[in-house]
Legacy VTK file of the C-alpha trace (Angstrom):
# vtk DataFile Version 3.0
C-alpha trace
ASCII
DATASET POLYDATA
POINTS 116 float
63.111 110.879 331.364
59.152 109.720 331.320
57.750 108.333 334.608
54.354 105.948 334.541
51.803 105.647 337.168
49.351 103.379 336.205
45.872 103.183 337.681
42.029 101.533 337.586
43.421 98.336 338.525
41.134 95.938 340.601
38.114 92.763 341.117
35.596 92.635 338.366
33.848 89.630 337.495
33.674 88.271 334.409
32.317 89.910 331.620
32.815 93.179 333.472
34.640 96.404 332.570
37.522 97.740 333.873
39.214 101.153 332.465
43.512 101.155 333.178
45.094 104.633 332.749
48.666 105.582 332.455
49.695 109.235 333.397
53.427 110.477 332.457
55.608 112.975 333.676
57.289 115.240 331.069
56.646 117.341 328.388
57.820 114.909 326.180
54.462 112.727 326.132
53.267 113.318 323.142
56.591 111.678 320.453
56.087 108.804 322.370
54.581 105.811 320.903
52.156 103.899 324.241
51.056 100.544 324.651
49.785 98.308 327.286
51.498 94.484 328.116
50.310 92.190 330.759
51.913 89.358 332.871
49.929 86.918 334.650
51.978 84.832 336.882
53.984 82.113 335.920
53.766 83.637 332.195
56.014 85.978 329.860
55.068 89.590 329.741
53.130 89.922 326.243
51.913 92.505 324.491
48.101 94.069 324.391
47.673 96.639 322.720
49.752 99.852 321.264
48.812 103.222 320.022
50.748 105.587 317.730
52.435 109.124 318.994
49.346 111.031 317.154
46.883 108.248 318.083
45.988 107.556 314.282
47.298 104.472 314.538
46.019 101.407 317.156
47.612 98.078 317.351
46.142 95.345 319.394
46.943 91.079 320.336
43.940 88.647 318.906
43.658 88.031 321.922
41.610 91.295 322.982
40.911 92.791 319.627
37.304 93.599 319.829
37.239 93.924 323.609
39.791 96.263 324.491
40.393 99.784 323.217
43.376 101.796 323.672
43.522 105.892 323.401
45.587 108.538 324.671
44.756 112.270 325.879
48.045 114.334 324.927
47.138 117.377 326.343
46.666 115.491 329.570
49.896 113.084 329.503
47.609 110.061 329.764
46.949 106.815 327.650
43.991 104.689 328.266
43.213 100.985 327.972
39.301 100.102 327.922
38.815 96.895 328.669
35.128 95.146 328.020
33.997 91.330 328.434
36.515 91.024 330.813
37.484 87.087 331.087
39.272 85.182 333.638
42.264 84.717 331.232
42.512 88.228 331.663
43.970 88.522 334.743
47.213 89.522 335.080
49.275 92.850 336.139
49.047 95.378 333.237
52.239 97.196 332.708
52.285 100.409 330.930
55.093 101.344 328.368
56.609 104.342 326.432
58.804 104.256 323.476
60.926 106.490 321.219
63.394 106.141 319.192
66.475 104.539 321.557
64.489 105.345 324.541
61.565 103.014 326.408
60.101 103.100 329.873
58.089 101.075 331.621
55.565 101.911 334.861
55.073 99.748 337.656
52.229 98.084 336.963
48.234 97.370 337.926
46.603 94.465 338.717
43.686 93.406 337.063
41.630 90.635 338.431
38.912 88.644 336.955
36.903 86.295 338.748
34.785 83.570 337.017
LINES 1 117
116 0 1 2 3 4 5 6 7 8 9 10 11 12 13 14 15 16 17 18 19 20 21 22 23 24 25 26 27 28 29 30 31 32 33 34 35 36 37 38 39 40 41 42 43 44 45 46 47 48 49 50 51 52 53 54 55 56 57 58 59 60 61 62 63 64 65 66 67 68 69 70 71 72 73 74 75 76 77 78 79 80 81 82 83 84 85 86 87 88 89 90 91 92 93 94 95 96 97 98 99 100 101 102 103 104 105 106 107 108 109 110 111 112 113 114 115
């Protein structure tokens, strides 16, 4: 079992930074493969961007590839999502999620709001 607690929500105008991080129970942490999806309301949850169990490997959506980074800490349980030239399009709750093989979790969210 792998809880998330996202955090670093909040306001930030456009153009502004904002940094999201994920913490997780268990000692599990690092076989997981992370990524961060996003919801903004009336929309489907979509995907943002995804990082490999070792962190070698980063995967991110067009739509923030340049502008975001994701990175995780394994010693500390925690995945990070850096998020630069923040746009109003941005906004939306930011979901963190952990997958293995049969297994995926989800946290609870964190909203992220950009005003124009």
């Amino acid at each position: 079992q792998v809880q998330l607690v996202e955090s670093g929500g909040g306001l930030v105008q456009a153009g502004g930074s904002l940094r999201l991080s994920c913490a997780a129970s268990g000692r599990t942490f690092s076989s997981y493969a992370m990524g961060w999806f996003r919801q903004a309301p009336g929309k489907r949850r979509e995907f943002v961007a995804g990082i490999s169990w070792s962190g070698d490997n980063t995967y991110y959506a067009d739509s923030v590839k340049g502008r975001f980074t994701i990175s995780r800490d394994n010693a500390k349980n925690t995945v990070y999502l850096q998020m630069n030239s923040l746009k109003p399009e941005d906004t939306a709750d930011y979901y963190c999620h952990a997958r293995n093989v049969g297994r995926e979790y989800w946290g609870s969210g964190t909203l992220v709001t950009v005003s124009s």
